[in-house]
C-alpha distance (Angstrom), angle and dihedral (degrees) to the residues before:
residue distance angle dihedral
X1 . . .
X2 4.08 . .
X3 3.66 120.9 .
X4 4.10 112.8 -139.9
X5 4.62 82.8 -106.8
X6 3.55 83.8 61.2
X7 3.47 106.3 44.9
X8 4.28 89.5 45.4
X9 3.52 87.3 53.3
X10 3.88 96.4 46.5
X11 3.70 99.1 41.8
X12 3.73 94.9 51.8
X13 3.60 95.2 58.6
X14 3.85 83.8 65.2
X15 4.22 100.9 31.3
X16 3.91 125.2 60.8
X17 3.63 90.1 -169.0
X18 3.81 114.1 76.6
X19 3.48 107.7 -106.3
X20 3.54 110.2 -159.6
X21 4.42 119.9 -136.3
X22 4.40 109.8 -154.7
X23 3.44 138.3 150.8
X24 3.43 121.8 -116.8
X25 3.53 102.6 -98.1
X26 4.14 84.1 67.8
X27 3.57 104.2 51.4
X28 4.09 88.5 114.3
X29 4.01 80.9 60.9
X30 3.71 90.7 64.7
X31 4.10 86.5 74.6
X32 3.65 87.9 79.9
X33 3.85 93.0 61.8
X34 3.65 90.7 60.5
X35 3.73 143.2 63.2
X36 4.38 143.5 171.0
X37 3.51 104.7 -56.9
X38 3.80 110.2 19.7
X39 3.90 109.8 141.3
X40 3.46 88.9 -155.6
X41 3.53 155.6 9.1
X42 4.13 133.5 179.4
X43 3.84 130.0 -170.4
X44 4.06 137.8 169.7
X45 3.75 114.3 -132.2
X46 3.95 133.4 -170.2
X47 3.43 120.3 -136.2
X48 3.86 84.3 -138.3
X49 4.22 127.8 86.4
X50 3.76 122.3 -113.2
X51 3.73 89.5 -103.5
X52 4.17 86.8 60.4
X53 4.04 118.9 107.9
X54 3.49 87.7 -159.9
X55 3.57 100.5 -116.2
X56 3.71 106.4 80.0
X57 3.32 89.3 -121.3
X58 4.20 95.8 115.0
X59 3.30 88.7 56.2
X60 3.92 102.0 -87.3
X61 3.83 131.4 96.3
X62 3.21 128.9 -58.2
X63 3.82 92.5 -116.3
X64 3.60 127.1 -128.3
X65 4.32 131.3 -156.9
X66 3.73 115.9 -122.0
X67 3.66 126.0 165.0
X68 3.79 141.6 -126.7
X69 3.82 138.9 -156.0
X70 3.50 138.3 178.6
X71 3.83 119.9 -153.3
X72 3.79 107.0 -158.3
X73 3.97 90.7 148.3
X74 4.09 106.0 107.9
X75 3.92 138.7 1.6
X76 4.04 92.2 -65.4
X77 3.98 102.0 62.6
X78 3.73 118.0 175.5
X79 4.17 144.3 178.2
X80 3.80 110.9 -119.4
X81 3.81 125.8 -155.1
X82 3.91 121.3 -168.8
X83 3.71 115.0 -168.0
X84 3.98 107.2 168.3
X85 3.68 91.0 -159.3
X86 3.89 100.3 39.1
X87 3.66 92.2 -139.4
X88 3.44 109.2 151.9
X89 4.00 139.4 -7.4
X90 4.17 113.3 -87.4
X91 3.55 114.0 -68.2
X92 4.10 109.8 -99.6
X93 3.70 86.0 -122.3
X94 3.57 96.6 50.9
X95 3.64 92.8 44.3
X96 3.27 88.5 49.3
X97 3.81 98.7 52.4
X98 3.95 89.5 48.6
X99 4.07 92.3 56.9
X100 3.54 82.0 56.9
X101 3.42 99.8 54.3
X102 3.61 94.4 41.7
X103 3.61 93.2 57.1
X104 3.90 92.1 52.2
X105 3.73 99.1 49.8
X106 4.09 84.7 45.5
X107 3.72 120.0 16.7
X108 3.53 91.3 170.8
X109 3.72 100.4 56.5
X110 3.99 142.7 71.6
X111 3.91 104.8 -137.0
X112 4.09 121.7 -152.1
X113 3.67 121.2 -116.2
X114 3.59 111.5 -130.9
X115 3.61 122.6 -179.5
X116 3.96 124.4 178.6
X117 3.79 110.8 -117.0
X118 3.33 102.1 -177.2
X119 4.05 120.3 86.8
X120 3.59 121.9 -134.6
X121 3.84 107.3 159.1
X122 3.89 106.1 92.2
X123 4.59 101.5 -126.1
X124 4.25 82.9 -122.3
X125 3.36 97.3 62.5
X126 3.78 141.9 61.5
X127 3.40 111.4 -141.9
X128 3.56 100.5 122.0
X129 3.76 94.1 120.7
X130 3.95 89.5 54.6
X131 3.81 84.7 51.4
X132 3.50 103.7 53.5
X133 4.63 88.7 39.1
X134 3.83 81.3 59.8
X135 3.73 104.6 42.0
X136 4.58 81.6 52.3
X137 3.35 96.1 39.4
X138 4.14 88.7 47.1
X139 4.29 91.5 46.0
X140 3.58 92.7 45.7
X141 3.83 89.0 49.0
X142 4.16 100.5 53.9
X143 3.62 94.2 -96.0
X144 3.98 105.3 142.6
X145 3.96 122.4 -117.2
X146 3.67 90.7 -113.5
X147 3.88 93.0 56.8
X148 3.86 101.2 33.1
X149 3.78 88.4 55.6
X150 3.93 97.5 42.7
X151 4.09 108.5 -110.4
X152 3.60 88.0 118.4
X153 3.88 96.8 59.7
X154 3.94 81.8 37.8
X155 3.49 95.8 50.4
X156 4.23 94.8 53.1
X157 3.65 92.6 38.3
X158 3.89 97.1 41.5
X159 3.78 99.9 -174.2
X160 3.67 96.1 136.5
X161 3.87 142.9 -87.3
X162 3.84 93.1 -42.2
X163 3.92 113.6 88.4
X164 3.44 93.3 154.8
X165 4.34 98.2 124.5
X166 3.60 96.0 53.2
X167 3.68 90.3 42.1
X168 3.59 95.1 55.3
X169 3.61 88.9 48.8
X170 3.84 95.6 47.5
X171 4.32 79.0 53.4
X172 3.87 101.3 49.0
X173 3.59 88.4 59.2
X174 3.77 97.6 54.2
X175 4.31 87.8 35.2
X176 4.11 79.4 64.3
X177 3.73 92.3 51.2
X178 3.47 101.5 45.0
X179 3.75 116.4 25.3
X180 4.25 91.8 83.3
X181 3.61 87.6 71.0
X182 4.17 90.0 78.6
């Protein structure tokens, strides 16, 4: 389990770019982080409010880490969603919140939605926070959608909509780089 401290701190060891860590009652607040132009723009979201301690215990959710990008780089822009655990569709709000963002880094453009559909995160284990670090750190790097989010090692191995052993192996690796930075 990562705390948002933790995951700033790790992620930019590995990211130039600020890459902002919110809750999801202030994904609107991500506006501020943006501006005409940008060609991209990455954050890591919980699924939880503000007013969450993370472990349900108050009365909220749990809270879980997903990831988003936005592709302004060449003539095919797009809005990308990574959700280790495919659990659900985007939040409204967040959804909401990233239409806005894309339309301020590029008025002139319609972007593509592009959510991950393939799981990767094993439902025993919480590295969610891993998940979405590597999925950032791999976008901001060159690595393609379709590899950062796992349909390529899906695709060779075709063994269904659960990916979630090689990506837990694919995230122990980069937990073992990264985690003596907190």
């Amino acid at each position: 389990e990562l705390y948002n401290d933790e995951i700033e701190k790790m992620i930019k060891k590995r990211i130039k770019d600020y890459v902002p860590v919110i809750p999801a009652d202030k994904t609107d607040d991500l506006l501020k982080y943006v501006k005409r132009g940008d060609k991209r723009f990455g954050a890591i979201v919980n699924t939880s409010d503000s007013s969450s301690d993370g472990t349900g215990k108050n009365g909220n959710d749990l809270g879980h880490w997903t990831a988003v990008y936005i592709n302004n780089e060449d003539s095919y822009p797009s809005i990308e969603y990574f959700d280790s655990l495919v659990d659900d569709d985007i939040p409204d709000r967040l959804y909401n919140s990233l239409r806005k963002i894309a339309r301020k880094m590029n008025p002139e453009m319609y972007f593509k939605f592009k959510p991950n559909m393939i799981r990767r995160q094993d439902f025993k284990k919480n590295t969610c926070g891993f998940m979405a670090m590597k999925f950032l750190d791999d976008r901001y790097n060159g690595v393609p959608f379709h590899e950062a989010s796992g349909y390529d090692d899906f695709i060779e191995q075709h063994k269904g909509a659960d990916n979630s052993k090689d990506g837990e192996q694919d995230v122990d690796e980069y937990k073992k780089k990264y985690l003596n930075y907190i």
